[in-house]
VOBA-1610 file (N, C-alpha, C; in pm, whole numbers, padded with zeros to 5 digits, always signed):
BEGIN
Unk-03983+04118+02808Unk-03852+04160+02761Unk-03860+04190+02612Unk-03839+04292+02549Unk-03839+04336+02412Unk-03708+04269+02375Unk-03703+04290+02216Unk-03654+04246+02083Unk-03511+04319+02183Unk-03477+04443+02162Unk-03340+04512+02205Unk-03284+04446+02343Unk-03390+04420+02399Unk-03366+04345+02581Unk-03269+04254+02586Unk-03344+04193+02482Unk-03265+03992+02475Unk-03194+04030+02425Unk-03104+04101+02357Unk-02955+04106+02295Unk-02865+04165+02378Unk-02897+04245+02508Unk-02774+04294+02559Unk-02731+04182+02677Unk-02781+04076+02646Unk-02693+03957+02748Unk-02718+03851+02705Unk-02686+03770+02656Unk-02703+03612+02628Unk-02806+03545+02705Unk-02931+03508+02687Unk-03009+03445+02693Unk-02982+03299+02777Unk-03067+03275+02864Unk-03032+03118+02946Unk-03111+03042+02928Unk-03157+02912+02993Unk-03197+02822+02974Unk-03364+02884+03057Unk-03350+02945+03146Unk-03431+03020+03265Unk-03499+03106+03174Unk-03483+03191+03078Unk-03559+03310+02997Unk-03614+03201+02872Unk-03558+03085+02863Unk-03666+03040+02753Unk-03765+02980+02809Unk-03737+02918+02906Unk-03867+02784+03015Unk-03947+02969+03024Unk-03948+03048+03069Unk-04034+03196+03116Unk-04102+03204+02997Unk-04045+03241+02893Unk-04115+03323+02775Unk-04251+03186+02720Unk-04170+03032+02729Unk-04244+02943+02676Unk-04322+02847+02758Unk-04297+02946+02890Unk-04425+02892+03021Unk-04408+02755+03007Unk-04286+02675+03056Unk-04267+02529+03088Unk-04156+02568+03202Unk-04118+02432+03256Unk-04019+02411+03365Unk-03872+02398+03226Unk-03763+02448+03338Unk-03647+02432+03286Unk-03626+02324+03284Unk-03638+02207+03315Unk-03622+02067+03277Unk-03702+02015+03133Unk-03825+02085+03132Unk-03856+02064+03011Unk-03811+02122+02892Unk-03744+02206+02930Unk-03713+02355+02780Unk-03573+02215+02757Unk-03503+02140+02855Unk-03357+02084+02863Unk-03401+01954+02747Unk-03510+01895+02811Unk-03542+01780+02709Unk-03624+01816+02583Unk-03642+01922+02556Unk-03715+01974+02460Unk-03584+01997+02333Unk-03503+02067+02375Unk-03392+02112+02352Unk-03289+01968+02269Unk-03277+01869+02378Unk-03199+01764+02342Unk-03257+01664+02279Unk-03413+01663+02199Unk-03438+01543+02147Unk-03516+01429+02266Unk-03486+01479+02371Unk-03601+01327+02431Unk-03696+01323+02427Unk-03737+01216+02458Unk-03913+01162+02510Unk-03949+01290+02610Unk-04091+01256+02617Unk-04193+01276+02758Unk-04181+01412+02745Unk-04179+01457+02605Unk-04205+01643+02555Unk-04270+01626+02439Unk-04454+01716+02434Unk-04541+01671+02346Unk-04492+01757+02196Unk-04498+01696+02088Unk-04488+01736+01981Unk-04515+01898+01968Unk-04585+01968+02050Unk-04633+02087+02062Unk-04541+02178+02109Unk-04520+02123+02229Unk-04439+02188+02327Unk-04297+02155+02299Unk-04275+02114+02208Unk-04115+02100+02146Unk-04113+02225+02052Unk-04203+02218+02022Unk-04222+02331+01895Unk-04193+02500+01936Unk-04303+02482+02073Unk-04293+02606+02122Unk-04163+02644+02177Unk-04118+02517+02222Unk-03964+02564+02315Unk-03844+02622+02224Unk-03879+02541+02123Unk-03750+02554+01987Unk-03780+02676+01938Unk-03904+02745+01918Unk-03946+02853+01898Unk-03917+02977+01967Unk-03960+02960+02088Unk-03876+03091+02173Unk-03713+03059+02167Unk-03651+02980+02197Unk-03524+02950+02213Unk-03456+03013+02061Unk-03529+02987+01932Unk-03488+03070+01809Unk-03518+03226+01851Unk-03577+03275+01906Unk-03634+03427+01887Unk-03541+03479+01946Unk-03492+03403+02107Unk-03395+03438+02215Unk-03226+03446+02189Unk-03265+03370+02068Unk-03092+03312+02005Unk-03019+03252+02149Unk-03051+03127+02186Unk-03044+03086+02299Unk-02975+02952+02256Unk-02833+02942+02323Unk-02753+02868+02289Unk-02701+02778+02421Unk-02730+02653+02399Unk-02762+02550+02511Unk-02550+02529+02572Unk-02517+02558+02642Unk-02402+02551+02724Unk-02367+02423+02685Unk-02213+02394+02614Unk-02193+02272+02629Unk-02118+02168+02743Unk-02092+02233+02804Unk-02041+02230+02947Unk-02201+02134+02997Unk-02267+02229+03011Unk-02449+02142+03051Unk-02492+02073+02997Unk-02451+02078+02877Unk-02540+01959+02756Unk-02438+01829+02784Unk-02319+01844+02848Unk-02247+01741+02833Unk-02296+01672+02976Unk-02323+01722+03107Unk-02317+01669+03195Unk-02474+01599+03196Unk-02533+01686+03156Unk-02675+01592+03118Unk-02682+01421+02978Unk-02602+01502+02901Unk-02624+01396+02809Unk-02504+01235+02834Unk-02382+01320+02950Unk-02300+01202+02971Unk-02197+01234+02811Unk-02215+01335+02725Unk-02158+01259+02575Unk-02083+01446+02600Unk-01945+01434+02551Unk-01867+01574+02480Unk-01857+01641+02367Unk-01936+01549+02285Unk-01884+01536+02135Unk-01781+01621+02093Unk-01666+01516+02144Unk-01559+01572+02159Unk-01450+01434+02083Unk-01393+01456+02024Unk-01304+01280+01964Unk-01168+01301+01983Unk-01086+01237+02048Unk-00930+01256+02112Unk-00930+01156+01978Unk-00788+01228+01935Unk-00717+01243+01771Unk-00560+01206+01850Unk-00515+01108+01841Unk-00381+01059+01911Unk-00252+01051+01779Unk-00178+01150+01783Unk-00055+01102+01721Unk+00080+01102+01764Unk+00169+01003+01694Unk+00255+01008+01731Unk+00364+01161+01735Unk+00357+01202+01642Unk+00410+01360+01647Unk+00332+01400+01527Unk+00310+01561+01454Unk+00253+01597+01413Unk+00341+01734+01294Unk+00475+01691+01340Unk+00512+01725+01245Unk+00563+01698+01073Unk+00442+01593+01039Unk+00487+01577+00899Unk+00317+01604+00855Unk+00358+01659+00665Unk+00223+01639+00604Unk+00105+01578+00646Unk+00173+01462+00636Unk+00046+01354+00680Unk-00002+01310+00772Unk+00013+01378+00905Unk-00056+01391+01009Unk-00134+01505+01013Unk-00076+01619+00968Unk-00146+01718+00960Unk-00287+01757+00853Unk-00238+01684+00791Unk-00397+01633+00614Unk-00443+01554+00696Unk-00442+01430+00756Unk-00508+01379+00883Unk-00647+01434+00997Unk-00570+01523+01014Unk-00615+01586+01145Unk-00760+01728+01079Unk-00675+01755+00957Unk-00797+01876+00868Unk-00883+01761+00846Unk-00879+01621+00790Unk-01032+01621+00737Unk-01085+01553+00848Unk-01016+01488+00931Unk-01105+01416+01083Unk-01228+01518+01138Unk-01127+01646+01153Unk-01217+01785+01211Unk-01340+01839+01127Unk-01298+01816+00970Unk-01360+01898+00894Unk-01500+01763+00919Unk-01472+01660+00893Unk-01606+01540+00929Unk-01670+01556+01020Unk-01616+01569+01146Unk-01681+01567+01287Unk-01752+01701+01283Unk-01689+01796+01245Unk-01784+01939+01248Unk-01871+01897+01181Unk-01879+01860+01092Unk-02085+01844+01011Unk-02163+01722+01117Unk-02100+01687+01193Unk-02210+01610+01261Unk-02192+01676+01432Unk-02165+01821+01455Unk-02146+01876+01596Unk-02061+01830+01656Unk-01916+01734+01607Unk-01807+01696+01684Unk-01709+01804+01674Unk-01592+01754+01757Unk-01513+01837+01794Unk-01351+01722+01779Unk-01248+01801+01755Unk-01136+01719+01761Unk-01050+01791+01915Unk-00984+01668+01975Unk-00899+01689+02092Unk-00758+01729+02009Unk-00667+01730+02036Unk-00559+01697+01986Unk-00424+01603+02107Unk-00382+01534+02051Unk-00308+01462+02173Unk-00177+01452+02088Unk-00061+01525+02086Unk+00088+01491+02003Unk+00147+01400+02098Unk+00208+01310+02059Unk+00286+01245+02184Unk+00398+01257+02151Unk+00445+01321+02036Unk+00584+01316+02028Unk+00682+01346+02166Unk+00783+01314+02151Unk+00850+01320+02289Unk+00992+01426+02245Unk+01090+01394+02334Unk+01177+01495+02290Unk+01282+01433+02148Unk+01275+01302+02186Unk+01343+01259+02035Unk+01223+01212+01927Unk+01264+01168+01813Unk+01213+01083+01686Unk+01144+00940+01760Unk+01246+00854+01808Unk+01247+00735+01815Unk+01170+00704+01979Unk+01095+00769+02010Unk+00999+00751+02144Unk+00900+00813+02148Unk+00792+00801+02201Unk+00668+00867+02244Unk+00640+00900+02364Unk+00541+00973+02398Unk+00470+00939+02524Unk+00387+00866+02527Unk+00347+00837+02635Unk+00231+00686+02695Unk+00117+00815+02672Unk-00031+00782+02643Unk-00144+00803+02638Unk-00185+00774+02791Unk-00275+00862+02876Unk-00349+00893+03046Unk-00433+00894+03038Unk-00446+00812+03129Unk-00609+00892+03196Unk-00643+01022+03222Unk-00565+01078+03280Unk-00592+01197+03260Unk-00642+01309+03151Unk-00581+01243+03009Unk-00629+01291+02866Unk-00769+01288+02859Unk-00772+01156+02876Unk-00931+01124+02808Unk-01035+01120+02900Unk-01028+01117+03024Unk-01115+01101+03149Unk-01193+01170+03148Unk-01373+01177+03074Unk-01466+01298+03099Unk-01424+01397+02994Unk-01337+01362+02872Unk-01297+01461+02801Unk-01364+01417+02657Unk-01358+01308+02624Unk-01346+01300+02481Unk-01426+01157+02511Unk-01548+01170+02352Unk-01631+00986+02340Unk-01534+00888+02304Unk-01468+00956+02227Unk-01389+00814+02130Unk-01279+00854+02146Unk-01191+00781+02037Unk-01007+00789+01984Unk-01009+00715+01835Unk-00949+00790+01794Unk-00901+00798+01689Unk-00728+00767+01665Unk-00663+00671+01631Unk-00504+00663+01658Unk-00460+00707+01563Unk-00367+00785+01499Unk-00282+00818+01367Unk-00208+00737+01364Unk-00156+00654+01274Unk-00003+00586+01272Unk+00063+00517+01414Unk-00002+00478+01514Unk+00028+00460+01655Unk-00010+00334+01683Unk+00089+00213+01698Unk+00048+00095+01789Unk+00012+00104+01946Unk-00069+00099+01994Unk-00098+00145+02150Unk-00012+00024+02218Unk+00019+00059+02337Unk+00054-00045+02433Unk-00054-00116+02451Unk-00059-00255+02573Unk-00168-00298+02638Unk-00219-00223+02726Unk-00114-00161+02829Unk-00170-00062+02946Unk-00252-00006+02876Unk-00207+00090+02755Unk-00329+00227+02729Unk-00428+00150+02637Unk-00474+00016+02604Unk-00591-00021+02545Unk-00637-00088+02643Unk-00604-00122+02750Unk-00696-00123+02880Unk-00693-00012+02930Unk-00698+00094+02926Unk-00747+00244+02955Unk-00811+00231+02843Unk-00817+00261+02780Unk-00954+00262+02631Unk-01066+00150+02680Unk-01062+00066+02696Unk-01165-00033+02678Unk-01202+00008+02928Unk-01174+00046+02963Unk-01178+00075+03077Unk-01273+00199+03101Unk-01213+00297+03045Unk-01329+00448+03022Unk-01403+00376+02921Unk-01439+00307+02831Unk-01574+00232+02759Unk-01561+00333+02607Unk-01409+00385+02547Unk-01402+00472+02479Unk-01398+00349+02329Unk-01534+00384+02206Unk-01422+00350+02110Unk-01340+00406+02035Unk-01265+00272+01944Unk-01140+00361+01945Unk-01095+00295+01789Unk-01118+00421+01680Unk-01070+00385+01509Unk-00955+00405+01479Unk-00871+00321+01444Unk-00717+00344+01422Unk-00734+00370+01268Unk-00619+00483+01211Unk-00579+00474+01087Unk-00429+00481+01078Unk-00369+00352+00959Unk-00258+00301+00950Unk-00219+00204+01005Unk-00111+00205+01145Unk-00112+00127+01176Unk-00208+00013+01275Unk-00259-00094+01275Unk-00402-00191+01316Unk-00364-00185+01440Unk-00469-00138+01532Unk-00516-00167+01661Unk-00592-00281+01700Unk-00571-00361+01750Unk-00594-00518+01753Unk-00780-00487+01795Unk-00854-00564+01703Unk-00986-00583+01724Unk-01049-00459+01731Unk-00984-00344+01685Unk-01033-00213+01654Unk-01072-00204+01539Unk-01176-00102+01486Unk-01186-00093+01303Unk-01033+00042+01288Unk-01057-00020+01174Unk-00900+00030+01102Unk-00909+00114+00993Unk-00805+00194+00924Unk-00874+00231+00808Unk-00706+00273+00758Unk-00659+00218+00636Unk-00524+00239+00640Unk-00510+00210+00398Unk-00393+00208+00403Unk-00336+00147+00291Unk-00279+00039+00320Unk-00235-00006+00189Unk-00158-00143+00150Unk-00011-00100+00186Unk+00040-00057+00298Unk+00172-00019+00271Unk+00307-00070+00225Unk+00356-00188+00229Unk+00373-00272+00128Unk+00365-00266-00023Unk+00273-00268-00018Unk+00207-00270-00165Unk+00258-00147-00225Unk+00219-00017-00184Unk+00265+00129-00207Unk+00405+00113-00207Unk+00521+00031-00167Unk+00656+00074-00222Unk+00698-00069-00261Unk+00616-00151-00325Unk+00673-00264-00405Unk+00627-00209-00551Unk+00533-00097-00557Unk+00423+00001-00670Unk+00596+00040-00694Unk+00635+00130-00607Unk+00750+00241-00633Unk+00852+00169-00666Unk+00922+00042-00589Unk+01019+00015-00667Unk+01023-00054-00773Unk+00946-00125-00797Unk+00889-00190-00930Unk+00907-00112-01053Unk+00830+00002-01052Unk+00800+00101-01128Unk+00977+00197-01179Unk+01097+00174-01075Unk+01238+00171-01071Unk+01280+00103-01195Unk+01269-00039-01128Unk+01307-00166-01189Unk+01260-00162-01339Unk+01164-00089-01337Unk+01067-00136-01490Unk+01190-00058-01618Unk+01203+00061-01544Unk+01300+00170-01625Unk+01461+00074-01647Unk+01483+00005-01573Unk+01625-00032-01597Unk+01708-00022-01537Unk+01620+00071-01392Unk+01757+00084-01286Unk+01744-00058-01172Unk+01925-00119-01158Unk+01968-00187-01075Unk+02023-00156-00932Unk+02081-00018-00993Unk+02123+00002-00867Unk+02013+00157-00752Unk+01993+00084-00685Unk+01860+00168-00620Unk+01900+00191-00465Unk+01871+00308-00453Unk+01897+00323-00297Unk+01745+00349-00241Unk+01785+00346-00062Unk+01632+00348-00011Unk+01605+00454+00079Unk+01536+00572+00126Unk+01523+00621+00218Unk+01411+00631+00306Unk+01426+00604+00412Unk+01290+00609+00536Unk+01316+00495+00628Unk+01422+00421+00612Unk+01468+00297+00704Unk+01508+00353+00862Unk+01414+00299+00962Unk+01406+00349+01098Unk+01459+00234+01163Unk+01500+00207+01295Unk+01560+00104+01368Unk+01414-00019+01407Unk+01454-00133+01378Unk+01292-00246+01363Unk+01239-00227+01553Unk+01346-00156+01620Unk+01268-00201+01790Unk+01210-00077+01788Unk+01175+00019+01750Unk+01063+00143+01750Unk+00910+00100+01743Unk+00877+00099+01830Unk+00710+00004+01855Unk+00617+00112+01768Unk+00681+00211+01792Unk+00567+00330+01777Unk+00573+00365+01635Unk+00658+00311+01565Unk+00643+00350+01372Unk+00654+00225+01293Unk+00555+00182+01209Unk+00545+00067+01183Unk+00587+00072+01074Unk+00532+00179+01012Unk+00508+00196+00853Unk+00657+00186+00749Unk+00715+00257+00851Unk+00895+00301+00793Unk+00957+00119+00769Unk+00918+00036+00866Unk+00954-00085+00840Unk+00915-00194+00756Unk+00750-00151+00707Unk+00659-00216+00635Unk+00710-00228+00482Unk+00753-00049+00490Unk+00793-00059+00329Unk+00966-00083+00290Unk+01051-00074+00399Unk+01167-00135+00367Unk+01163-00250+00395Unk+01113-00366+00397Unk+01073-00485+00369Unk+01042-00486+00244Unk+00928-00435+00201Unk+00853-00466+00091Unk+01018-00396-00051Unk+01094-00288-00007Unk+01163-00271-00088Unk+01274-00387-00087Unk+01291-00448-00010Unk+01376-00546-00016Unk+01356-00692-00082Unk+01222-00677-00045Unk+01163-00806-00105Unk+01172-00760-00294Unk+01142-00705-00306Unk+01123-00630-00474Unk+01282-00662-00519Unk+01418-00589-00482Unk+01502-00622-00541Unk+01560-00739-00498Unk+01507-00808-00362Unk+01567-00977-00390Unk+01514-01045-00516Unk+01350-00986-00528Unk+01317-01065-00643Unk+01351-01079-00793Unk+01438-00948-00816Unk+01451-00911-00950Unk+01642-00974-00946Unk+01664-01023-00849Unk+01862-01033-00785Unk+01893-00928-00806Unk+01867-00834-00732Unk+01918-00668-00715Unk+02034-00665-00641Unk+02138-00594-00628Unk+02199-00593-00452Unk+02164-00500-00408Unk+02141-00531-00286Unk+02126-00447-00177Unk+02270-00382-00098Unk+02293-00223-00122Unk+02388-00153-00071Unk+02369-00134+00054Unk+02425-00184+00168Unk+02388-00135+00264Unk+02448+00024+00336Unk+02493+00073+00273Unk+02546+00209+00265Unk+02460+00301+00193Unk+02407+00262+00134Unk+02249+00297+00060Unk+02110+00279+00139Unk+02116+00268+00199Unk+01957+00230+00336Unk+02001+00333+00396Unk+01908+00419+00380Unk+01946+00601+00469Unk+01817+00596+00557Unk+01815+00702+00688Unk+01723+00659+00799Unk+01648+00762+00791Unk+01707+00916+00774Unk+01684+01043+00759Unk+01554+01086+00827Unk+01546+01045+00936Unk+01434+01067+01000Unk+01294+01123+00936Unk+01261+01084+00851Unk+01114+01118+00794Unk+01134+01203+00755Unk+01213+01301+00729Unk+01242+01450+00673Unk+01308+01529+00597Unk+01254+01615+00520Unk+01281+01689+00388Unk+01449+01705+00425Unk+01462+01760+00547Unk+01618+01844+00554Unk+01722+01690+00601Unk+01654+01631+00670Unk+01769+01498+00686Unk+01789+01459+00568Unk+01686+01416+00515Unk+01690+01347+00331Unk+01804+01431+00276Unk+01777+01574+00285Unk+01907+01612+00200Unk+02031+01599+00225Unk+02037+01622+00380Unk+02187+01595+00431Unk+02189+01443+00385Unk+02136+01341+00433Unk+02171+01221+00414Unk+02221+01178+00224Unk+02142+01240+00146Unk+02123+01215-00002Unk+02298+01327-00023Unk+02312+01400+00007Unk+02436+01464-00014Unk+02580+01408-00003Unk+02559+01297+00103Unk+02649+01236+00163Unk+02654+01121+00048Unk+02594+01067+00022Unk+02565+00977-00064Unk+02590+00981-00203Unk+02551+01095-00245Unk+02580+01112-00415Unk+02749+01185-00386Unk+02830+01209-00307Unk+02945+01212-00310Unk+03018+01139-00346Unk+02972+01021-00331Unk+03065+00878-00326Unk+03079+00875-00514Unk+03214+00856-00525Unk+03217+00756-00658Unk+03084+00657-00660Unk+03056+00587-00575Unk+02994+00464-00655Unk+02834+00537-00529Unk+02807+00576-00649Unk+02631+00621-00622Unk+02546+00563-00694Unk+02456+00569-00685Unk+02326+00491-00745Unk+02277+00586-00833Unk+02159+00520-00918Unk+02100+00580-01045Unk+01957+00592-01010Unk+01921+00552-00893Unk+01765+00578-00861Unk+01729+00597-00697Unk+01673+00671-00645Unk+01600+00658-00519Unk+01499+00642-00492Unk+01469+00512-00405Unk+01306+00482-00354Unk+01306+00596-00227Unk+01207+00609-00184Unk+01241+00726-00081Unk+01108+00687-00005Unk+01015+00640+00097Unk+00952+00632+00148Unk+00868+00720+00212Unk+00869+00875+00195Unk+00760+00909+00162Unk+00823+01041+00069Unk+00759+01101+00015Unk+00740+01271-00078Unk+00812+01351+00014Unk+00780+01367+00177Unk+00890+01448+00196Unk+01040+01418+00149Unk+01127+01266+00229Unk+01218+01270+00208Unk+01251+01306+00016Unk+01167+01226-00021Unk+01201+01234-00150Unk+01252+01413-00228Unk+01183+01483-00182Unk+01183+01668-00176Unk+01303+01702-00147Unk+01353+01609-00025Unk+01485+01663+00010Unk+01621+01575-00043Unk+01595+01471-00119Unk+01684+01407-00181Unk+01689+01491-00323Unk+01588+01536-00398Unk+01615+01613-00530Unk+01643+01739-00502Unk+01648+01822-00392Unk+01753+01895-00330Unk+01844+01918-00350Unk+01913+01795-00287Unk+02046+01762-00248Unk+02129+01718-00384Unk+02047+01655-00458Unk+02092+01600-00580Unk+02121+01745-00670Unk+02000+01846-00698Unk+02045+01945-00777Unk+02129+02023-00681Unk+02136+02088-00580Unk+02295+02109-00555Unk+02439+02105-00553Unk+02416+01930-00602Unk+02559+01900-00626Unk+02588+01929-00799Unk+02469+01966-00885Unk+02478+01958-01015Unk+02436+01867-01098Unk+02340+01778-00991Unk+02316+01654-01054Unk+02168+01681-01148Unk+02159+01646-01272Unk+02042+01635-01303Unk+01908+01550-01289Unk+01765+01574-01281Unk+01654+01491-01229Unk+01593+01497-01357Unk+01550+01401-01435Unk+01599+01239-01379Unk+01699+01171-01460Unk+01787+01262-01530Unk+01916+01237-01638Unk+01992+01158-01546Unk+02051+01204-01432Unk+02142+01167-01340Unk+02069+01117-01239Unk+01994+01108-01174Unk+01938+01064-01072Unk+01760+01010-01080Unk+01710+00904-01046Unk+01581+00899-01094Unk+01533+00904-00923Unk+01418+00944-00866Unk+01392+00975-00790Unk+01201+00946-00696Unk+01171+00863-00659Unk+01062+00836-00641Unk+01036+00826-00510Unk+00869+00892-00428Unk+00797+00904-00349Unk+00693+00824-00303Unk+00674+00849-00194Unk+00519+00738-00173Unk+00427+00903-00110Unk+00359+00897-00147Unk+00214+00991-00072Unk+00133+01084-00153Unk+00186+01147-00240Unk+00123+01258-00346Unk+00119+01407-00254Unk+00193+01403-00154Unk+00225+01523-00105Unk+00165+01643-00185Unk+00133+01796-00062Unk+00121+01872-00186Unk+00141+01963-00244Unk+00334+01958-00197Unk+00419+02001-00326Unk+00456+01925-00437Unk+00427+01766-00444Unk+00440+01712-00555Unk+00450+01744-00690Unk+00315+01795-00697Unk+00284+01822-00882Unk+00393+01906-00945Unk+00371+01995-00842Unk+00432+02149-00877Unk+00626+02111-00912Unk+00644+02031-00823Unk+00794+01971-00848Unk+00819+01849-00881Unk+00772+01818-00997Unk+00737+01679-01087Unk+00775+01600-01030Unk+00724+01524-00921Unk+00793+01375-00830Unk+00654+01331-00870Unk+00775+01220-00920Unk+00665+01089-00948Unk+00640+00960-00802Unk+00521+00970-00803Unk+00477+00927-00618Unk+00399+00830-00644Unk+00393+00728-00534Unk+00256+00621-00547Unk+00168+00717-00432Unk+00055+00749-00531Unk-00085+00838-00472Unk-00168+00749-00314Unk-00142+00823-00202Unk-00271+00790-00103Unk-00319+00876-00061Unk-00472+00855-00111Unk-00557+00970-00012Unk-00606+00984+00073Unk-00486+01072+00134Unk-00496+01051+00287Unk-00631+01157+00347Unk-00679+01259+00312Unk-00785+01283+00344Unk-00881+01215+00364Unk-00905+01108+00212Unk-01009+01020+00243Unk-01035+00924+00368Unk-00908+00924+00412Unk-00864+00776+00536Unk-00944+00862+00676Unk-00874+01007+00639Unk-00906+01081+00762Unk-01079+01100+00773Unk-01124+01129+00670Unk-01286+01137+00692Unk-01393+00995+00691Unk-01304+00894+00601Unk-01423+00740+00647Unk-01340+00734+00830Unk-01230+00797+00868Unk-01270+00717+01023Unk-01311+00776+01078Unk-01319+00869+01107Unk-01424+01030+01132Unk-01575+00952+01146Unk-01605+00902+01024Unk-01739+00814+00969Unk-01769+00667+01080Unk-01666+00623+01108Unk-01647+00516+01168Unk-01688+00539+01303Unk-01624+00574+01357Unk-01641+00641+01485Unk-01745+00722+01514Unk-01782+00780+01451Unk-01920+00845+01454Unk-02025+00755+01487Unk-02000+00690+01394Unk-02121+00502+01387Unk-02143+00468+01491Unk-02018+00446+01559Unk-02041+00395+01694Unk-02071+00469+01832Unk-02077+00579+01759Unk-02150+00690+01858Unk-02297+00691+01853Unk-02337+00615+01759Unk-02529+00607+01692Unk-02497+00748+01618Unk-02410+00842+01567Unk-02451+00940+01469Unk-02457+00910+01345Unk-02559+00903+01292Unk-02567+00863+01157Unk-02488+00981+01035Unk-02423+00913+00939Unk-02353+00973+00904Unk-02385+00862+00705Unk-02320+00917+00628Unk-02322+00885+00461Unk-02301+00795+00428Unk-02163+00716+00498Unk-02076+00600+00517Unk-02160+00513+00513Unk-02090+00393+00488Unk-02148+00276+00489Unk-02130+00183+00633Unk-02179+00041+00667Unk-02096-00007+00736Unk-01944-00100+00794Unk-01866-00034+00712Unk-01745-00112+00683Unk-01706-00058+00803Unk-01594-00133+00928Unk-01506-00155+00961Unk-01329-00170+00942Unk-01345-00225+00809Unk-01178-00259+00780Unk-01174-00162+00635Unk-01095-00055+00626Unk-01108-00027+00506Unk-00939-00016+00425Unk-00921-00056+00367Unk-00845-00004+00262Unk-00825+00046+00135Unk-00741+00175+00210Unk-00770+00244+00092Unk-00659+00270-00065Unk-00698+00256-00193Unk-00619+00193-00284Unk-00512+00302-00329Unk-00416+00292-00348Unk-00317+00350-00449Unk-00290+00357-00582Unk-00212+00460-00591Unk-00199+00468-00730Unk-00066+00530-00792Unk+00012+00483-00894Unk+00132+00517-00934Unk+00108+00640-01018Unk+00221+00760-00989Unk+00153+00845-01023Unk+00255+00893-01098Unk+00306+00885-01211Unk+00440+00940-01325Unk+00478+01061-01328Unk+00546+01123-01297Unk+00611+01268-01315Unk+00744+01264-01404Unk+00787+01370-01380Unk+00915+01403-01439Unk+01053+01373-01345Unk+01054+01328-01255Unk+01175+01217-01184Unk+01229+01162-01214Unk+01148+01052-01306Unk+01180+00925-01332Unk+01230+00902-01481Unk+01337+00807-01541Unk+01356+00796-01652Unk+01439+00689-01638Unk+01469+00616-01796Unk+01612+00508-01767Unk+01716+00571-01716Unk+01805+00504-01678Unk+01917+00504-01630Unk+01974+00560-01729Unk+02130+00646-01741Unk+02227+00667-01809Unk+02349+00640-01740Unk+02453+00615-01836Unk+02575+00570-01824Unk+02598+00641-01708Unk+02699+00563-01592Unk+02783+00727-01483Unk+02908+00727-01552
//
């Protein structure tokens, strides 16, 4: 077969074992790295198989090797930033070591529910899991530990799983602190979700931690001021609109993450309010419209979270990868000052 031959059809597994005079079982283990193929005859196979531009079926490579390199990426929904910065560097990791990302949204038709994770998803589909922000049930971590899948959570901890998350807590006791430091008392909060939502942990982690901050300083707590705004730029504003109407409004917002926060300084300059003369205004994430619209944010890099579990999971695939061997990682924050924030002025 000439040079012009082999290009008008894709090359098989059958035209390389021919050209390199072995059995197709050998060109297969030649191909994949095993034993009981002589240093020679690896050479030669890899050799015609380069000339042939002969590209091993992954469909075949999977049923032989048992492996997809394939990683089911589970989130709860996928419509905010930070699932989506998530999901780019998981992929962008796994591609340098020949993986592949699944995608699994479970969002459901509301906010406040999910779908259950199947067998059917992962059955023969995918090595591992990866959780975004997702407490699993028991049912579906006996389906994980049942198909023999492992499984790296980032954010919220999957019991006896490796993890890879922030201090979340910590990240909005950073933010309201950093309130408090300026002089403001009266502080409102946004990202407060209902505590029986199994499936979002985080929204509850840090309205705790904001509560704990102004019990400690004897703050009051408005409860007309705890806004829920479903994780989002456009609720934040409706909700923040409603709010700075009132005679008795506040002089600062914690806001639980950069989106809402986006849509509270919105809402605030619509009504005429000035940032941060009239309103002081603070984020958790470093979002990345941040800079560009001076919100002052406690920094997580969430890329980084997305590529050490990428790393993690890999590990336990035997792919060697840069990483080290950590299991539990957390990853640190940082307060990040913009133009939001300032003392308080008289109302």
């Amino acid at each position: 077969m000439t040079a012009p031959d082999r290009r008008r059809r894709m090359s098989t597994i059958t035209d390389v074992a021919r050209e390199a005079g072995v059995s197709v079982a050998t060109v297969s283990r030649a191909l994949r790295g095993l034993d009981r193929v002589s240093p020679r005859t690896r050479e030669r196979v890899l050799k015609v198989a380069n000339e042939l531009d002969y590209v091993a079926s992954p469909t075949a490579t999977s049923l032989a090797s048992g492996r997809t390199q394939v990683v089911g990426v589970v989130a709860p929904f996928l419509t905010r930033w930070f699932f989506a910065t998530l999901v780019s560097a998981i992929e962008k990791t796994l591609r340098q070591h020949d993986h592949h990302v699944l995608l699994f949204d479970l969002e459901d038709d509301t906010y406040d529910q999910r779908l259950p994770l199947s067998q059917n998803m992962l059955w023969k589909r995918v090595d591992g899991v990866i959780t975004l922000n997702l407490p699993m049930t028991q049912d579906e971590l006996d389906l994980v530990d049942r198909l023999g899948l492992p499984l790296v959570a980032i954010g919220t901890p999957v019991a006896d799983r490796p993890n890879v998350r922030i201090d979340e807590a910590q990240a909005m006791r950073t933010a309201t602190e950093h309130l408090v430091s300026l002089g403001h008392e009266r502080i409102a909060y946004i990202g407060a979700v209902p505590s029986n939502k199994a499936h979002i942990r985080t929204p509850q982690a840090r309205l705790d931690a904001f509560r704990e901050v102004m019990q400690s300083h004897g703050l009051a707590e408005h409860k007309q001021w705890i806004l829920g705004s479903d994780w989002s730029a456009d609720s934040a504003s409706a909700d923040t609109h409603t709010l700075l109407a009132s005679d008795d409004r506040p002089t600062a917002i914690a806001a639980a993450s950069d989106e809402m926060a986006i849509g509270a300084m919105a809402a605030a300059r619509a009504q005429g309010l000035h940032i941060p003369e009239d309103l002081s205004v603070i984020g958790i994430d470093d979002h990345a419209l941040s800079n560009v619209l001076g919100l002052t944010t406690v920094r997580q890099d969430v890329a980084a979270q997305g590529r050490q579990a990428a790393e993690i999971l890999l590990r336990s695939l035997g792919v060697a990868t840069d990483g080290g061997d950590e299991t539990e990682v957390v990853v640190p924050t940082e307060l990040v000052i913009r133009a939001s924030t300032a003392p308080p002025t008289a109302l």
